[in-house]
C-alpha positions, -999 to +999 in steps of 0.1 A: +035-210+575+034-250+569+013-265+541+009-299+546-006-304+509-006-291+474-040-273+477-037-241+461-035-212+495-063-207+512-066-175+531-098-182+551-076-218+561-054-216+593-020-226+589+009-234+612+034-209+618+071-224+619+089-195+627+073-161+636+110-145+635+128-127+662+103-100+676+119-067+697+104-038+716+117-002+719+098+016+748+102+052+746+081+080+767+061+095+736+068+058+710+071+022+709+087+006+678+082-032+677+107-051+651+104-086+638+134-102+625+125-130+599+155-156+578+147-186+560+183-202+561+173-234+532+165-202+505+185-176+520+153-151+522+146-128+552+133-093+561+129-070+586+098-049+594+094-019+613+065-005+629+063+028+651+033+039+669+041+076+681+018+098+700+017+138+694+021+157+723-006+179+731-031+164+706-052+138+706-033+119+677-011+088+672+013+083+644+021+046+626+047+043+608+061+012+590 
């Protein structure tokens, strides 16, 4: 996100996104796992997250993991 001023944060505000990361999808038959990739290079900060959405066969459920 991009603050233009010293405001304190806002959460209702909208902000700019600068870099929303590197984003992947893994398409399986019963899953689909969706990564995002995220480095700040001037602070040497990053992170990756994980989320699965899986669906049980024969039942009327879906799984999230992250």
């Amino acid at each position: 996100m991009l603050r233009r001023d010293q405001d304190a944060y806002d959460y209702v505000k909208q902000y700019e996104i600068v870099d929303s990361g590197k984003w992947t999808v893994e398409r399986h038959r019963d899953s689909v796992r969706f990564t995002q990739e995220l480095t700040d290079p001037s602070s040497g900060y990053g992170y990756i997250y994980q989320k699965t959405m899986r669906l049980i066969k024969g039942k009327p459920e879906m799984v999230l993991e992250h």
